[in-house]
C-alpha positions as CSV (number, residue, x, y, z in Angstrom):
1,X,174.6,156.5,97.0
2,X,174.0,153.3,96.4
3,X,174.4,150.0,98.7
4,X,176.6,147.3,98.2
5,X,175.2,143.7,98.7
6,X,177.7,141.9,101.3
7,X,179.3,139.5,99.3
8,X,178.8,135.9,101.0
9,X,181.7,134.3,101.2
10,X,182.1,130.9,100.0
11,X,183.9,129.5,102.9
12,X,180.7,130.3,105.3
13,X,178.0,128.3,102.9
14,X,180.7,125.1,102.7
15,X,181.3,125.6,106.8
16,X,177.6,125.8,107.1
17,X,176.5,122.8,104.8
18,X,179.3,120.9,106.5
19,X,178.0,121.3,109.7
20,X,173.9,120.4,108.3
21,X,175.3,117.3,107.3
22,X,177.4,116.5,110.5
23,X,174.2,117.3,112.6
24,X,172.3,114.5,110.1
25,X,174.3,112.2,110.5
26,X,174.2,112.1,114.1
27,X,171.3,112.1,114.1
28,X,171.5,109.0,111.8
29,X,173.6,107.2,114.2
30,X,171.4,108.1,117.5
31,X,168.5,106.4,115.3
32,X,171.0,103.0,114.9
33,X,171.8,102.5,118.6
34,X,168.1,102.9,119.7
35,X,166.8,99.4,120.2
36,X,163.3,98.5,121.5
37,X,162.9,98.1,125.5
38,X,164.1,95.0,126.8
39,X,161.5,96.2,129.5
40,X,158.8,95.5,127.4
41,X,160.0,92.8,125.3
42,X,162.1,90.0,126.9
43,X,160.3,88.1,129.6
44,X,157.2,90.5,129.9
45,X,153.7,89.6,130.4
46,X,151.5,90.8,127.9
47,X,147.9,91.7,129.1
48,X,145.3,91.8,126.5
49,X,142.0,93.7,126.2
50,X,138.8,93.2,124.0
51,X,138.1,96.8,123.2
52,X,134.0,95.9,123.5
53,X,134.2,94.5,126.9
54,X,136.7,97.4,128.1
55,X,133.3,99.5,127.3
56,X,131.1,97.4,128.9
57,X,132.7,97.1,132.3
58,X,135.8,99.4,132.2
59,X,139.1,98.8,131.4
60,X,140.7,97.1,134.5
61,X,137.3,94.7,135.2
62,X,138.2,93.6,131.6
63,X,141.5,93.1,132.3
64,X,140.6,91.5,135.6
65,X,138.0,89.3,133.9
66,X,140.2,88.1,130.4
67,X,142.9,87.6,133.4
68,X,140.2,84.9,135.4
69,X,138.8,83.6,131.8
70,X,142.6,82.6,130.6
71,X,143.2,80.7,133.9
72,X,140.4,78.7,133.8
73,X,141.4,77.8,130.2
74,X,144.4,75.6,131.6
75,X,142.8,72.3,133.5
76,X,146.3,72.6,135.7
77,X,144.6,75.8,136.9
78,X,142.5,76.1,140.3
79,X,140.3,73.8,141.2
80,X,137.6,71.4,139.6
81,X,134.5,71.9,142.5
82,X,131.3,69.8,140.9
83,X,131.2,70.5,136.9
84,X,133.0,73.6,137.0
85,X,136.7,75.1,137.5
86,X,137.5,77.6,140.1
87,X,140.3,79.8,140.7
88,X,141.4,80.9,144.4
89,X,143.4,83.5,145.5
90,X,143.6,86.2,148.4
91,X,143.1,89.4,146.9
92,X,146.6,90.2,148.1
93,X,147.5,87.1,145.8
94,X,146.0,88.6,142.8
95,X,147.8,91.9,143.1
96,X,151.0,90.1,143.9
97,X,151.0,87.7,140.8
98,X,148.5,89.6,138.2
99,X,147.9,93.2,139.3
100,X,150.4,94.5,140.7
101,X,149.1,98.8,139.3
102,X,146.4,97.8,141.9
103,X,145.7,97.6,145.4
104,X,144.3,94.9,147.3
105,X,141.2,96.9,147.9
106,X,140.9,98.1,144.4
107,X,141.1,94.0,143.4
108,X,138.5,93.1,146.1
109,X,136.4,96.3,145.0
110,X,136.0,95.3,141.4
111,X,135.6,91.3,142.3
112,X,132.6,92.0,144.1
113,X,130.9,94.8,141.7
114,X,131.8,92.0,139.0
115,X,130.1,89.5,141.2
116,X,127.2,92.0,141.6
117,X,127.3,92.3,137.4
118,X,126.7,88.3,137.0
119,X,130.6,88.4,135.4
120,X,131.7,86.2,138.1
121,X,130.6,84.1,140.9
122,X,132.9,83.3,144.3
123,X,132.2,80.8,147.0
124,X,134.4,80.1,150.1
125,X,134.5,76.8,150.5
126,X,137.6,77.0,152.9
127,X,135.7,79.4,155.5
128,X,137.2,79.6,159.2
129,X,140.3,78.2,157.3
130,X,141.2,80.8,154.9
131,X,140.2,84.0,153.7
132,X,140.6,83.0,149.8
133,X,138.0,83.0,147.5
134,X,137.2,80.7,144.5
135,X,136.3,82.8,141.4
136,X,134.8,81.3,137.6
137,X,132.6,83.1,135.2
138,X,129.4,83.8,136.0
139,X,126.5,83.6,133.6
140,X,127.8,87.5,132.0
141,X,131.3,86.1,132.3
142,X,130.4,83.5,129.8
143,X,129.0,86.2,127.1
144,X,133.3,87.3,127.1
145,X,134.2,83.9,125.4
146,X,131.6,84.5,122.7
147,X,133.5,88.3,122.0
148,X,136.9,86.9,122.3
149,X,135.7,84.4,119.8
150,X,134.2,87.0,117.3
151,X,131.1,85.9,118.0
């Protein structure tokens, strides 16, 4: 006895390329509507980070330091104390405006082992008065303008 091969019947393949194509075109149309993030596009911030100085000091110093470097590019910035600009915040300040993935602590934490690097120097010229520190590059912090200038 032999077996007969069901017959498939033409209806089934023309229901089930009918619904392939259905499916792709959905899909087509969810790929239309998606637009990009306003989140990330309209009115963000965009923080930077030179990929060598992310390995020197880690990746939030870098960010911490390119963040100090670009204030102190703009005269309107801080404060002019002798020859050189200085930029004053609380460290509550900093995470407010700049840093806001960090805590205070974490801000004072990395200030001072960047101050113990030679990346920056502080002074507290306003002591008794105010607990804010002035910040500008420190000897080290001068060696990030020659990277971000391919230097």
């Amino acid at each position: 006895m032999s077996k007969k091969k069901p017959e498939v019947s033409d209806g089934i393949v023309d229901r089930a390329l009918e619904k392939l194509q259905r499916n792709s075109q959905l899909k087509d149309r969810m790929h239309e509507k998606r637009k990009p993030s306003r989140f990330i596009i309209e009115g963000s911030r965009v923080l930077s980070v030179i990929p060598e100085l992310a390995c020197e000091v880690g990746l939030e110093k870098a960010i911490i330091l390119q963040q100090l470097s670009w204030l102190l590019e703009n005269p309107s910035n801080g404060k002019q104390i002798g020859v050189e600009r200085w930029i004053y915040n609380t460290y509550e300040q900093w995470q407010e405006q700049y840093f806001p993935w960090m805590s205070a602590r974490t801000i004072q934490r990395y200030f001072l082992e960047l101050e113990r690097s030679g990346h920056v120097k502080s002074i507290q010229p306003e002591e008794g008065i105010s607990r804010r520190k002035y910040y500008c590059l420190g000897d080290r912090g001068y060696d990030i303008k020659s990277i971000e200038n391919g230097q």
